[in-house]
Backbone atoms as SQL, in Angstrom:
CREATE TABLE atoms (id INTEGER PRIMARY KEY, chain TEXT, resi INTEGER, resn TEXT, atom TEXT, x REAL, y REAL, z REAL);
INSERT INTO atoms VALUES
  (1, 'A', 1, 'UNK', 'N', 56.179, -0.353, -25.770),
  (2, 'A', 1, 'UNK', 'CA', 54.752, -0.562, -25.679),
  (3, 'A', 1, 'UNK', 'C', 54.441, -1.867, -24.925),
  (4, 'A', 2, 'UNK', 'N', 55.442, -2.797, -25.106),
  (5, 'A', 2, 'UNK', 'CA', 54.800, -4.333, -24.365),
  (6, 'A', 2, 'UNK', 'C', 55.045, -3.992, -23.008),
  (7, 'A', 3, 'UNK', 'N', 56.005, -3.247, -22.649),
  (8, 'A', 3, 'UNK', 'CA', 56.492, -3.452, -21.234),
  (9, 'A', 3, 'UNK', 'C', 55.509, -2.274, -20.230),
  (10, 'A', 4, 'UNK', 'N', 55.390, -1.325, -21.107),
  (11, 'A', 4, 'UNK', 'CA', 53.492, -0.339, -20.594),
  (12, 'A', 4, 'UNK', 'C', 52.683, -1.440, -20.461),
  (13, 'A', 5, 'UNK', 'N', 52.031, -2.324, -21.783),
  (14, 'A', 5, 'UNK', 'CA', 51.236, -3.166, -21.233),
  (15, 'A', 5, 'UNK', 'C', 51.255, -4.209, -20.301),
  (16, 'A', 6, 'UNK', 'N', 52.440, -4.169, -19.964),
  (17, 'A', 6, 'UNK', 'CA', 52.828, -5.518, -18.741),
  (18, 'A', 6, 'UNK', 'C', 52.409, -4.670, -17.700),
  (19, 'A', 7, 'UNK', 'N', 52.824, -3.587, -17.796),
  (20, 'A', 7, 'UNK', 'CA', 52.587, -2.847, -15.990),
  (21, 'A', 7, 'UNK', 'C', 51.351, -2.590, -15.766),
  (22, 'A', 8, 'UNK', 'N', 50.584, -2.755, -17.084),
  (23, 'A', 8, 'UNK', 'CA', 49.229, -2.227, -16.861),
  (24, 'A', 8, 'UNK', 'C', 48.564, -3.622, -16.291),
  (25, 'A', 9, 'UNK', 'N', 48.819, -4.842, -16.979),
  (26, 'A', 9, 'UNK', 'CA', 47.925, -5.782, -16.836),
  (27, 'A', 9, 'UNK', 'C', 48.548, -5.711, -15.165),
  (28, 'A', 10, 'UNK', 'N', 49.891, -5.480, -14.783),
  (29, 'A', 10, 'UNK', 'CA', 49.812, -6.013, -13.472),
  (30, 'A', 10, 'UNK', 'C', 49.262, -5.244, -12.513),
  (31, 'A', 11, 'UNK', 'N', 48.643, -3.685, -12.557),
  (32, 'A', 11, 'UNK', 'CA', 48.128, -3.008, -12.132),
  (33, 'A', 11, 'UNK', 'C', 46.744, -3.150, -12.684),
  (34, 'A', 12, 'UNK', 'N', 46.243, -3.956, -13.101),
  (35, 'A', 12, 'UNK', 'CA', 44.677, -4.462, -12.982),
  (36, 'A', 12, 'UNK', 'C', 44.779, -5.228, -12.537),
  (37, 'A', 13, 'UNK', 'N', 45.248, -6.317, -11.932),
  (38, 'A', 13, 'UNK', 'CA', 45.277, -6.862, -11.258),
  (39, 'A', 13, 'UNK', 'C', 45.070, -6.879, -10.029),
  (40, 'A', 14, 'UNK', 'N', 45.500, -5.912, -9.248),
  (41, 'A', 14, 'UNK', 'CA', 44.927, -4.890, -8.070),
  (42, 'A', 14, 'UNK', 'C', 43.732, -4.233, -8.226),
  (43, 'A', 15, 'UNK', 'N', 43.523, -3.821, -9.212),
  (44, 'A', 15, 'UNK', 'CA', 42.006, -2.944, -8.835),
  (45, 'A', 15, 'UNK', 'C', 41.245, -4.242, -10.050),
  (46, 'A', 16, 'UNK', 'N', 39.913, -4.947, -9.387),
  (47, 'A', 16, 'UNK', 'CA', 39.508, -5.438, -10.524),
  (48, 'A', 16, 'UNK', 'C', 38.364, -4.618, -11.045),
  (49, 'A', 17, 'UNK', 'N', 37.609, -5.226, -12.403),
  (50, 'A', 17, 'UNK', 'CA', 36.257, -4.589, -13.255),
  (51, 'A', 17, 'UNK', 'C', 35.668, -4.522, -12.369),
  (52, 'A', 18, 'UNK', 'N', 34.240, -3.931, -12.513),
  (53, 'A', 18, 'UNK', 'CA', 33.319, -3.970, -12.029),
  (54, 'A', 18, 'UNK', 'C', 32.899, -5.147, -12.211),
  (55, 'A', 19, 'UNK', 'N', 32.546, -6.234, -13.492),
  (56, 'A', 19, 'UNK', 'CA', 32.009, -7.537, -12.891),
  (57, 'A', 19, 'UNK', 'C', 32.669, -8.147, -11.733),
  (58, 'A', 20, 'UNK', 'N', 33.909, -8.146, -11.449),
  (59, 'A', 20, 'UNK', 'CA', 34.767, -8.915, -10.583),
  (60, 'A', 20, 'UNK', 'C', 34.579, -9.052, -9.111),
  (61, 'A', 21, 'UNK', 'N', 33.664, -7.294, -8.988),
  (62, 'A', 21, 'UNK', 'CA', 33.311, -6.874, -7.341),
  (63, 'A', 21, 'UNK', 'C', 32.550, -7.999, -6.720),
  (64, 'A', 22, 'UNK', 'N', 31.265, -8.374, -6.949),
  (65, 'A', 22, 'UNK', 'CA', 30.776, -9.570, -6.100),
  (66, 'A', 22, 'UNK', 'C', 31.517, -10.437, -6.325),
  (67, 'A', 23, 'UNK', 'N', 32.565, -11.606, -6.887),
  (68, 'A', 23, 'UNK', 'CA', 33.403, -12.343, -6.441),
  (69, 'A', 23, 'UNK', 'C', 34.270, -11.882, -5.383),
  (70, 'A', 24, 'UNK', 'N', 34.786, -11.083, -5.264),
  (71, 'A', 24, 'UNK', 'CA', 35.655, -10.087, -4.189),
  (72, 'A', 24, 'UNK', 'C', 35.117, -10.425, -3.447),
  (73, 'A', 25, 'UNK', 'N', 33.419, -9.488, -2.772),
  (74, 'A', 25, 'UNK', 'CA', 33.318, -9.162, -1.525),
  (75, 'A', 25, 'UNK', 'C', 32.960, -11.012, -1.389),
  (76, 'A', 26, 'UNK', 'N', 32.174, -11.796, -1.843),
  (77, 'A', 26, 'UNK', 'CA', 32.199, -13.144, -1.712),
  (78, 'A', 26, 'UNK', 'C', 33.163, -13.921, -1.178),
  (79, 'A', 27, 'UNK', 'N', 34.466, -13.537, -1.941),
  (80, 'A', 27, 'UNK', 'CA', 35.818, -13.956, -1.297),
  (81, 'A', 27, 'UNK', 'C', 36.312, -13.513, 0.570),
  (82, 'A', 28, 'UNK', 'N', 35.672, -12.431, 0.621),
  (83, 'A', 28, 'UNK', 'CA', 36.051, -11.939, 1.237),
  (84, 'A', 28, 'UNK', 'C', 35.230, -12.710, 2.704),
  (85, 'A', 29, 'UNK', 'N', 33.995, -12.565, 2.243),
  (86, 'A', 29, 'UNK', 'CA', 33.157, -12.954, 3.516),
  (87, 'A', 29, 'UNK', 'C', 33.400, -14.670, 3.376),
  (88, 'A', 30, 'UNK', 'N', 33.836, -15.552, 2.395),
  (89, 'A', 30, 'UNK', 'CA', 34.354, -16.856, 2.688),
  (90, 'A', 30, 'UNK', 'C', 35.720, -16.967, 3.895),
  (91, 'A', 31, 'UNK', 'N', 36.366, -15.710, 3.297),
  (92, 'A', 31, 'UNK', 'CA', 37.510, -15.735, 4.336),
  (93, 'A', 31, 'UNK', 'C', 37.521, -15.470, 5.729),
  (94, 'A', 32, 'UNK', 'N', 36.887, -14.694, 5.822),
  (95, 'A', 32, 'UNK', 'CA', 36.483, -14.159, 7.396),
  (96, 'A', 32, 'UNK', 'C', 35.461, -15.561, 8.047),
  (97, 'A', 33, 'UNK', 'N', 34.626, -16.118, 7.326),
  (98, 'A', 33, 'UNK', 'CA', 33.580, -17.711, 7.714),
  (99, 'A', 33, 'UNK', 'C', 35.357, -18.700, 8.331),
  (100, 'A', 34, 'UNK', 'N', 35.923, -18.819, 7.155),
  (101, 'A', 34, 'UNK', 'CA', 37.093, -19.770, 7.016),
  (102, 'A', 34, 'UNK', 'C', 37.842, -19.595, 8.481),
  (103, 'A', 35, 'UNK', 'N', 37.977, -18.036, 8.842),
  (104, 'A', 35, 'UNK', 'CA', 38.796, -17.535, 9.990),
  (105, 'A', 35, 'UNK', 'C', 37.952, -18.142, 11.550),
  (106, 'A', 36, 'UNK', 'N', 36.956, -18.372, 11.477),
  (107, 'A', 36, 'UNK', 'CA', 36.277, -18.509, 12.464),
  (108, 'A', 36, 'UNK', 'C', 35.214, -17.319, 12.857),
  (109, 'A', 37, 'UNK', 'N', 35.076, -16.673, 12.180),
  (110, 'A', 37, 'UNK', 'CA', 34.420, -15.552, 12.440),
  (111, 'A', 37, 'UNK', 'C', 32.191, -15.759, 11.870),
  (112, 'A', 38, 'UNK', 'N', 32.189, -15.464, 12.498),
  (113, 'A', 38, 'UNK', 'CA', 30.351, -15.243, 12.277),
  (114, 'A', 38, 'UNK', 'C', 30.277, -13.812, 11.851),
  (115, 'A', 39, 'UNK', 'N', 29.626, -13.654, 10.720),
  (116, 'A', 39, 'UNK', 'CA', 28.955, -12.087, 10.450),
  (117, 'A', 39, 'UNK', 'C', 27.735, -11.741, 10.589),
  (118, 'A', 40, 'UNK', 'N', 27.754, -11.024, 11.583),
  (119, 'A', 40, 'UNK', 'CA', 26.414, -9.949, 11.873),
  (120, 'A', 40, 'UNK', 'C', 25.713, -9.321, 10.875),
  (121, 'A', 41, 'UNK', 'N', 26.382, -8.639, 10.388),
  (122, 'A', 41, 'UNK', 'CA', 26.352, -7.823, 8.690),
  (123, 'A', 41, 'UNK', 'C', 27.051, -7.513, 8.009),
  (124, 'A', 42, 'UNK', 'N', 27.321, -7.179, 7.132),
  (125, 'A', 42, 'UNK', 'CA', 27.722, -7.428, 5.848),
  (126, 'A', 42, 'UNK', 'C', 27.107, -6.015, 4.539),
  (127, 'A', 43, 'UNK', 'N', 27.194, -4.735, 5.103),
  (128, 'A', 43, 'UNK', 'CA', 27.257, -3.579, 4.257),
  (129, 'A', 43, 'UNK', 'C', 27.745, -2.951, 3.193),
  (130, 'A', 44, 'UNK', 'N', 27.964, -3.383, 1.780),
  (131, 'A', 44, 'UNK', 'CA', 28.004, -2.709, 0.762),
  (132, 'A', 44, 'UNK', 'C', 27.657, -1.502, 0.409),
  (133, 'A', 45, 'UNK', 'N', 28.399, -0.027, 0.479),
  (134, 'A', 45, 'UNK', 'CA', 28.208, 1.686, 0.657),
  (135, 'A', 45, 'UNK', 'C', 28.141, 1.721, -0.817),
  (136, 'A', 46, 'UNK', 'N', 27.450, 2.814, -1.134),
  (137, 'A', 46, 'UNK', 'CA', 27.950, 3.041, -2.745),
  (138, 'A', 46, 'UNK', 'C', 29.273, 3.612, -2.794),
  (139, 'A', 47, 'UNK', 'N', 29.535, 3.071, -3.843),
  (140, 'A', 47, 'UNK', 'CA', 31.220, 3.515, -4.382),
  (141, 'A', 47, 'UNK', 'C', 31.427, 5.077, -4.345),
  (142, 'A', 48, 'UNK', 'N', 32.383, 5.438, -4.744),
  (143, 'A', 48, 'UNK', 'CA', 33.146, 6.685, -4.613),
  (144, 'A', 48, 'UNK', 'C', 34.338, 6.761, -5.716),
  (145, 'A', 49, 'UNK', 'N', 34.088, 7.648, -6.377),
  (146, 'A', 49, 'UNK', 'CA', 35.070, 7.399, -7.862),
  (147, 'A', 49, 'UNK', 'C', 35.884, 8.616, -7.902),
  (148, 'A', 50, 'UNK', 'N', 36.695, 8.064, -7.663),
  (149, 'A', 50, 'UNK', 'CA', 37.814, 9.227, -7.979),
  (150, 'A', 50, 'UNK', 'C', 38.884, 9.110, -9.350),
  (151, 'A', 51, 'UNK', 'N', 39.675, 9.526, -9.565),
  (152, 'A', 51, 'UNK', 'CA', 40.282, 9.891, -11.282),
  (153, 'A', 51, 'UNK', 'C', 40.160, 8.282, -11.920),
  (154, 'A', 52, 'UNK', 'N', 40.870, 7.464, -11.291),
  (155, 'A', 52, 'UNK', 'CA', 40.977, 6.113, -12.380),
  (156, 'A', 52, 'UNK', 'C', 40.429, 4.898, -11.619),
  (157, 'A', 53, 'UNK', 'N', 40.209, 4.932, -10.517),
  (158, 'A', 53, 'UNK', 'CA', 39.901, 4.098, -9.425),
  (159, 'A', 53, 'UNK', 'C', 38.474, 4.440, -8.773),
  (160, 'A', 54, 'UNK', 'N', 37.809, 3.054, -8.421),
  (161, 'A', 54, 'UNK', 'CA', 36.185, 3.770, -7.280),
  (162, 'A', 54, 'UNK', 'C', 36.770, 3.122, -5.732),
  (163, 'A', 55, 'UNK', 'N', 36.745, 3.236, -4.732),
  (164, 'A', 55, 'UNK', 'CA', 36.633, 3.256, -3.936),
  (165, 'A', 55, 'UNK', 'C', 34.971, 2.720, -3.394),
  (166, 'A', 56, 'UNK', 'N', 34.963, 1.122, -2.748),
  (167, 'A', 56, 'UNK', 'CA', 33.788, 0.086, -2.835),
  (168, 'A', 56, 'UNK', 'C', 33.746, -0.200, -0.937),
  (169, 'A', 57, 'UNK', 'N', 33.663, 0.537, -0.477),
  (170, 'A', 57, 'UNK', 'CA', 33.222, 0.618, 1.035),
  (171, 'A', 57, 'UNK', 'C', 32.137, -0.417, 1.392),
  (172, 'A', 58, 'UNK', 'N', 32.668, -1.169, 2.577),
  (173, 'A', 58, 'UNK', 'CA', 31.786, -2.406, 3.065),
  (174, 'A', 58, 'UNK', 'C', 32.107, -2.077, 4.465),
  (175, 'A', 59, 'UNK', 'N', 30.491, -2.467, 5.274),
  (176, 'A', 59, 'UNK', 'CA', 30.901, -1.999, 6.807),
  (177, 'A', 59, 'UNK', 'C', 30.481, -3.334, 7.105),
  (178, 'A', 60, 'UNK', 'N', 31.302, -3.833, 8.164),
  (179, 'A', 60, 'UNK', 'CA', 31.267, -5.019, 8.519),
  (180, 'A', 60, 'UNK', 'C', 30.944, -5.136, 9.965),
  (181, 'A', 61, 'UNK', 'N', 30.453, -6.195, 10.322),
  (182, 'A', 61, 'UNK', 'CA', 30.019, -6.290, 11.440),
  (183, 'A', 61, 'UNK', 'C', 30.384, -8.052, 12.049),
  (184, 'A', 62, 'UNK', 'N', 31.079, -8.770, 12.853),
  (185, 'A', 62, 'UNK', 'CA', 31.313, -9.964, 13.324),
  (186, 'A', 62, 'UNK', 'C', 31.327, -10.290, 14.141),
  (187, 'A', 63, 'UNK', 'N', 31.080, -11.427, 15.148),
  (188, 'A', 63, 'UNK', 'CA', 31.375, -12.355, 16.150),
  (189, 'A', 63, 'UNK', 'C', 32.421, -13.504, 16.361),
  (190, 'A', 64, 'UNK', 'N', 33.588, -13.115, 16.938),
  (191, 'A', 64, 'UNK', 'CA', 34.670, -14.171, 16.899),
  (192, 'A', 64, 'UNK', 'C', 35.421, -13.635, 18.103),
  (193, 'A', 65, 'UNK', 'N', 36.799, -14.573, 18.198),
  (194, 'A', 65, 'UNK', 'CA', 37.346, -14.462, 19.153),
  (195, 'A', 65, 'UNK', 'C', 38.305, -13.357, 18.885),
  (196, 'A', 66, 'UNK', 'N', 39.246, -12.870, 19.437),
  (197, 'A', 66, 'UNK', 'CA', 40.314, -11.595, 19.175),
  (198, 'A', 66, 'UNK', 'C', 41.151, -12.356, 18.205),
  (199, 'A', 67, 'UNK', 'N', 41.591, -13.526, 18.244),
  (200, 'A', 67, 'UNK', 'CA', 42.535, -14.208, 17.670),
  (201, 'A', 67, 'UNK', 'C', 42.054, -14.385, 16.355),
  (202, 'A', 68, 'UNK', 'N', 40.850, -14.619, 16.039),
  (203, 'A', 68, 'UNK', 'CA', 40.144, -15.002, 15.151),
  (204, 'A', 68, 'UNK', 'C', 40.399, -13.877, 13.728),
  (205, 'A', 69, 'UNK', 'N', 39.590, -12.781, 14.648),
  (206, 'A', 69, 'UNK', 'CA', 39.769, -11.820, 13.792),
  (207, 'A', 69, 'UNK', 'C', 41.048, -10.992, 13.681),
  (208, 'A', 70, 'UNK', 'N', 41.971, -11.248, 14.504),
  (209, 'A', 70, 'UNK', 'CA', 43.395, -11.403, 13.440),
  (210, 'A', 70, 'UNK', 'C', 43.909, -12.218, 12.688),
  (211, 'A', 71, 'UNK', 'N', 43.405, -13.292, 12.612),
  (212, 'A', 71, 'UNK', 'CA', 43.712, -14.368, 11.532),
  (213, 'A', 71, 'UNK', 'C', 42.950, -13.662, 10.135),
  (214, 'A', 72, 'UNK', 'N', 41.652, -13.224, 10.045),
  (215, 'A', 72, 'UNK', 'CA', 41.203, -12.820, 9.589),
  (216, 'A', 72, 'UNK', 'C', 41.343, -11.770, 8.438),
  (217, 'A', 73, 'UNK', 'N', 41.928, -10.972, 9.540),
  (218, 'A', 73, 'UNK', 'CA', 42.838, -9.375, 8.988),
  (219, 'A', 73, 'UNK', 'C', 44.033, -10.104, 8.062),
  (220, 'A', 74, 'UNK', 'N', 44.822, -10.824, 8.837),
  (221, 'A', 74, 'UNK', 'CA', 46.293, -10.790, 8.074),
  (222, 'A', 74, 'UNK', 'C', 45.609, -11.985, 6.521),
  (223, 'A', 75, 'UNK', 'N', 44.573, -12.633, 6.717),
  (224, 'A', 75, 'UNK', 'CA', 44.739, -13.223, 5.356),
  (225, 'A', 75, 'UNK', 'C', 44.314, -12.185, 4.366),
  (226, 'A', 76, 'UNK', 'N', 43.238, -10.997, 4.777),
  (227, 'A', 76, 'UNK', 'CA', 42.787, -10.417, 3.615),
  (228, 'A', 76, 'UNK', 'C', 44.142, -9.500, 3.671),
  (229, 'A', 77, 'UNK', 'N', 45.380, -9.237, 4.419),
  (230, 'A', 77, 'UNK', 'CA', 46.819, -8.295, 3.976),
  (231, 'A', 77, 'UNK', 'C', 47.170, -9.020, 2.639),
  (232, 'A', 78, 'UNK', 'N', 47.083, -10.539, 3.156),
  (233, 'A', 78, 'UNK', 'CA', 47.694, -11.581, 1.620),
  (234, 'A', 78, 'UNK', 'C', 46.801, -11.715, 0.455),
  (235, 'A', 79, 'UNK', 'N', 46.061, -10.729, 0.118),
  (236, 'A', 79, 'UNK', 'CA', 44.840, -11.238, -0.474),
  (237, 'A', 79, 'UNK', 'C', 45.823, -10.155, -1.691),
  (238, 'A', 80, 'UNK', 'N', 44.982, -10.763, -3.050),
  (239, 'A', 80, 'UNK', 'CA', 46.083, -10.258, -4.386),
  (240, 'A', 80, 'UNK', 'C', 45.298, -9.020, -4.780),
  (241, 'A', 81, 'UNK', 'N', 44.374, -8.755, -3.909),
  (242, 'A', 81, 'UNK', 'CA', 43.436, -7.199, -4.760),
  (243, 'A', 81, 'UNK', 'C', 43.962, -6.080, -3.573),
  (244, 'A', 82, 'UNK', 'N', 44.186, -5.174, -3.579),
  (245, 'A', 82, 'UNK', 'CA', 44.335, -3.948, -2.731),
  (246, 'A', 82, 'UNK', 'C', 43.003, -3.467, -2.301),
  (247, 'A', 83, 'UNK', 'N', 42.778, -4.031, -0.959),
  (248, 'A', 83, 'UNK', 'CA', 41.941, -4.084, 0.411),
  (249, 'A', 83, 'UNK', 'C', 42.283, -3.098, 1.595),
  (250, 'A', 84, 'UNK', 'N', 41.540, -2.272, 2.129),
  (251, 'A', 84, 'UNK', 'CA', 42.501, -1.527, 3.341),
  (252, 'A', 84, 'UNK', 'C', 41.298, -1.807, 4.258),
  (253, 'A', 85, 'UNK', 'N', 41.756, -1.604, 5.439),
  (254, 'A', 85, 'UNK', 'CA', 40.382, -2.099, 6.634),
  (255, 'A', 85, 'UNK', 'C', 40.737, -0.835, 7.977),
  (256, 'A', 86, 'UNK', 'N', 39.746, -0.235, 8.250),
  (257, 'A', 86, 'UNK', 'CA', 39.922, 1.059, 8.941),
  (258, 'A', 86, 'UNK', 'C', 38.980, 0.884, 10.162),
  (259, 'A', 87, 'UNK', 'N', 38.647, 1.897, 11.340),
  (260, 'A', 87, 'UNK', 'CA', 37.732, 2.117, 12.524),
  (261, 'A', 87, 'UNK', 'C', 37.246, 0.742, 12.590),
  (262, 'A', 88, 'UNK', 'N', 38.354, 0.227, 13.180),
  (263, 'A', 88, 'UNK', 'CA', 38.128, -1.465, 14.134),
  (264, 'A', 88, 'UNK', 'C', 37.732, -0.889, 15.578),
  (265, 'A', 89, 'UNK', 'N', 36.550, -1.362, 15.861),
  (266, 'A', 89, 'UNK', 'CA', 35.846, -1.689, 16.914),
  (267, 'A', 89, 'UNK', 'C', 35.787, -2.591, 17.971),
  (268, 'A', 90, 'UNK', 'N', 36.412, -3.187, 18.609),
  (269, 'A', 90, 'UNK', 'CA', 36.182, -4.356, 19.489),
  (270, 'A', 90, 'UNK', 'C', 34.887, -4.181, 20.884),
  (271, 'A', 91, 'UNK', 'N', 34.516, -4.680, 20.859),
  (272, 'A', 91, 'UNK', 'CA', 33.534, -4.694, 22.224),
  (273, 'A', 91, 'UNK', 'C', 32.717, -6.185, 22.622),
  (274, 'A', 92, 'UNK', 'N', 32.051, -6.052, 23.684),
  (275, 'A', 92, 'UNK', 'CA', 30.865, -6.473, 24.105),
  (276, 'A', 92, 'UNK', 'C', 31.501, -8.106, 24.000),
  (277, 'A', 93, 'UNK', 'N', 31.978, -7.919, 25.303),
  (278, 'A', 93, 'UNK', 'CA', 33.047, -9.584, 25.729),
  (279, 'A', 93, 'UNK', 'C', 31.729, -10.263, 25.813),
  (280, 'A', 94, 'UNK', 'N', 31.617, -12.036, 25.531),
  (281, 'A', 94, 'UNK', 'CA', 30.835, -12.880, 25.944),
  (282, 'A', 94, 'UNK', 'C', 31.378, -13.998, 26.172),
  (283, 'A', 95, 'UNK', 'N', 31.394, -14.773, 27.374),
  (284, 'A', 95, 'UNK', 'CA', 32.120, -15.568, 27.944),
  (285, 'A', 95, 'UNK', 'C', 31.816, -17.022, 26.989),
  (286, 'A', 96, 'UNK', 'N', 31.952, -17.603, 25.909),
  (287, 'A', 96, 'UNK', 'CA', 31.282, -18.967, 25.214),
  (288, 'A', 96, 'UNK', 'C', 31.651, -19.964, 24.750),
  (289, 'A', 97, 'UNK', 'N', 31.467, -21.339, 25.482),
  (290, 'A', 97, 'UNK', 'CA', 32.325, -22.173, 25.686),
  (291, 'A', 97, 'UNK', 'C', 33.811, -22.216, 25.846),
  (292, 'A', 98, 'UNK', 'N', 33.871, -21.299, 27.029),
  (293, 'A', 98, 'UNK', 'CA', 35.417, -20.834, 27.503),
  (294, 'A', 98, 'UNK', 'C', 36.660, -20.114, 26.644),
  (295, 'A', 99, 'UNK', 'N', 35.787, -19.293, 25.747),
  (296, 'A', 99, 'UNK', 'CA', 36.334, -18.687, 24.882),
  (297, 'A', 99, 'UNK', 'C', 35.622, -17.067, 25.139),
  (298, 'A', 100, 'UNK', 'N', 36.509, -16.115, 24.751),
  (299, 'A', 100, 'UNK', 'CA', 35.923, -14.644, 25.059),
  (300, 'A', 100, 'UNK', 'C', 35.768, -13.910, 23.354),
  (301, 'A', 101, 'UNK', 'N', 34.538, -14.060, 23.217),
  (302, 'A', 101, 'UNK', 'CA', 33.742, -13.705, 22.141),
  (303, 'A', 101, 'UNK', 'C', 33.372, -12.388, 21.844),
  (304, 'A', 102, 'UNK', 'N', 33.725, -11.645, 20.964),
  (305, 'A', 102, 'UNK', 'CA', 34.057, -10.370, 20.743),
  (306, 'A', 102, 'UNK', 'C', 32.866, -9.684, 19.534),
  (307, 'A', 103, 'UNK', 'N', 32.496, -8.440, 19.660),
  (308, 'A', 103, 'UNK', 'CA', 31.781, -8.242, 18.608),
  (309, 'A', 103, 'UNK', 'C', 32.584, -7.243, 17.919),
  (310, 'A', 104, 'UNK', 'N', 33.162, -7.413, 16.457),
  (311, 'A', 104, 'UNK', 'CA', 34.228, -6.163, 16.310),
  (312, 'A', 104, 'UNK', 'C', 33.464, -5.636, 14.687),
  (313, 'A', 105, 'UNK', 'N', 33.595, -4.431, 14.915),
  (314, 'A', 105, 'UNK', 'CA', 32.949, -3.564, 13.555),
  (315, 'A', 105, 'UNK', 'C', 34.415, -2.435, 13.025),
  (316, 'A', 106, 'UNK', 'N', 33.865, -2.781, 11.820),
  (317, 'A', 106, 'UNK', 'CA', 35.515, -2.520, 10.640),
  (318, 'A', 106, 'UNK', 'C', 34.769, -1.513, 9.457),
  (319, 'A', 107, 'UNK', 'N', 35.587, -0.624, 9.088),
  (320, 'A', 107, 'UNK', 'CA', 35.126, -0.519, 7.679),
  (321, 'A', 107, 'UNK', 'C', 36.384, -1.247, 6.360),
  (322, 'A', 108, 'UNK', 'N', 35.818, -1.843, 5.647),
  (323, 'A', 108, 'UNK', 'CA', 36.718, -2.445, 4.418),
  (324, 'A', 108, 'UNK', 'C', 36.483, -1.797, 3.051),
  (325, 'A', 109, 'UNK', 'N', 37.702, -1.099, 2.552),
  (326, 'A', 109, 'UNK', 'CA', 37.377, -0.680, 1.629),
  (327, 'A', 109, 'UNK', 'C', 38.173, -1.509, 0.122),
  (328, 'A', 110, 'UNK', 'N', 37.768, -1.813, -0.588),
  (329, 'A', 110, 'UNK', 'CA', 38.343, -2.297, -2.138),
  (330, 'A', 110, 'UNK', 'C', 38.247, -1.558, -2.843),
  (331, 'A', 111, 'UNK', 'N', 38.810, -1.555, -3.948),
  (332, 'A', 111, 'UNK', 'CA', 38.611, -0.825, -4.648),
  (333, 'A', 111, 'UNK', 'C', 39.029, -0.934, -6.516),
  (334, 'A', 112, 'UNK', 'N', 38.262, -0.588, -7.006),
  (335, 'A', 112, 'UNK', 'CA', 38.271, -1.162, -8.969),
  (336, 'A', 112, 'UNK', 'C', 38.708, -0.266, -9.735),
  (337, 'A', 113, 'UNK', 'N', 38.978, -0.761, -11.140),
  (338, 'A', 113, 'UNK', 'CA', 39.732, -0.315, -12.212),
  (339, 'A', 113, 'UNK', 'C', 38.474, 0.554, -12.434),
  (340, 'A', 114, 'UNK', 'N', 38.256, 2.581, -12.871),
  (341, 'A', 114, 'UNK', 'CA', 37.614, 2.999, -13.481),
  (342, 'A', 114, 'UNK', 'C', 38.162, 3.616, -14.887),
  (343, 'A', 115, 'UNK', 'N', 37.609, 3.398, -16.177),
  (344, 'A', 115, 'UNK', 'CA', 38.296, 3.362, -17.495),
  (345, 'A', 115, 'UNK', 'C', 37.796, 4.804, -18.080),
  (346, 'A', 116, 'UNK', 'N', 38.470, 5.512, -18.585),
  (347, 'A', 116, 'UNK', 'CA', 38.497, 7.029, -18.601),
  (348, 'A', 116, 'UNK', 'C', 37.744, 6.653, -19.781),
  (349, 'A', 117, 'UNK', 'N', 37.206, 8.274, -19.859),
  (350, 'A', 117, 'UNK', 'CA', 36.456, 8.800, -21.191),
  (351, 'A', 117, 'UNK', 'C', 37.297, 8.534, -22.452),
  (352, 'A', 118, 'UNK', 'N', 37.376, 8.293, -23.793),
  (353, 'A', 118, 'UNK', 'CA', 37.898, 8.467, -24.450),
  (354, 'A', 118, 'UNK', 'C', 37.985, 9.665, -25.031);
């Protein structure tokens, strides 16, 4: 029984509560600021719940350099919650202060612990 509950706490750990979600996406958009990145928008989808888990879809929208927003990407890979980031967009070069400024649109999905019926 202790060693079930060990695997469990460490598998909540990956998906957090529902209070936990706005610290997340918060975290999230600190990290991408931190990366060098400017956000355009910032879309929260309604969730999607499937057997034990919801699925918390955010469409993102930014201004940074290419480099940027791979710095970006690989910190949220290191990030301790299970994050996946899908239909990356790059476009619309702008030449600014000798840097080539990119507008790139992502979808990010997280996703939380859902606690069965009893």
């Amino acid at each position: 029984m202790a060693e079930t509950k060990l695997m469990f706490a460490k598998a909540s750990a990956l998906l957090p509560q529902q209070q936990e979600i706005p610290s997340l996406l918060t975290s999230i958009s600190d990290i991408g600021q931190n990366s060098g990145l400017d956000f355009l928008s910032f879309i929260p989808k309604n969730e999607m719940r499937k057997e034990f888990y919801a699925d918390i879809p955010v469409d993102i929208k930014v201004s940074g350099t290419y480099h940027n927003v791979g710095v970006f990407l690989d910190k949220i890979s290191d990030s301790s919650r299970i994050v996946t980031v899908s239909d990356i967009n790059m476009g619309g070069p702008k030449l600014q202060a000798g840097e080539m400024i990119l507008e790139t649109t992502f979808s990010l999905v997280t996703y939380r612990f859902v606690e069965s019926a009893p």
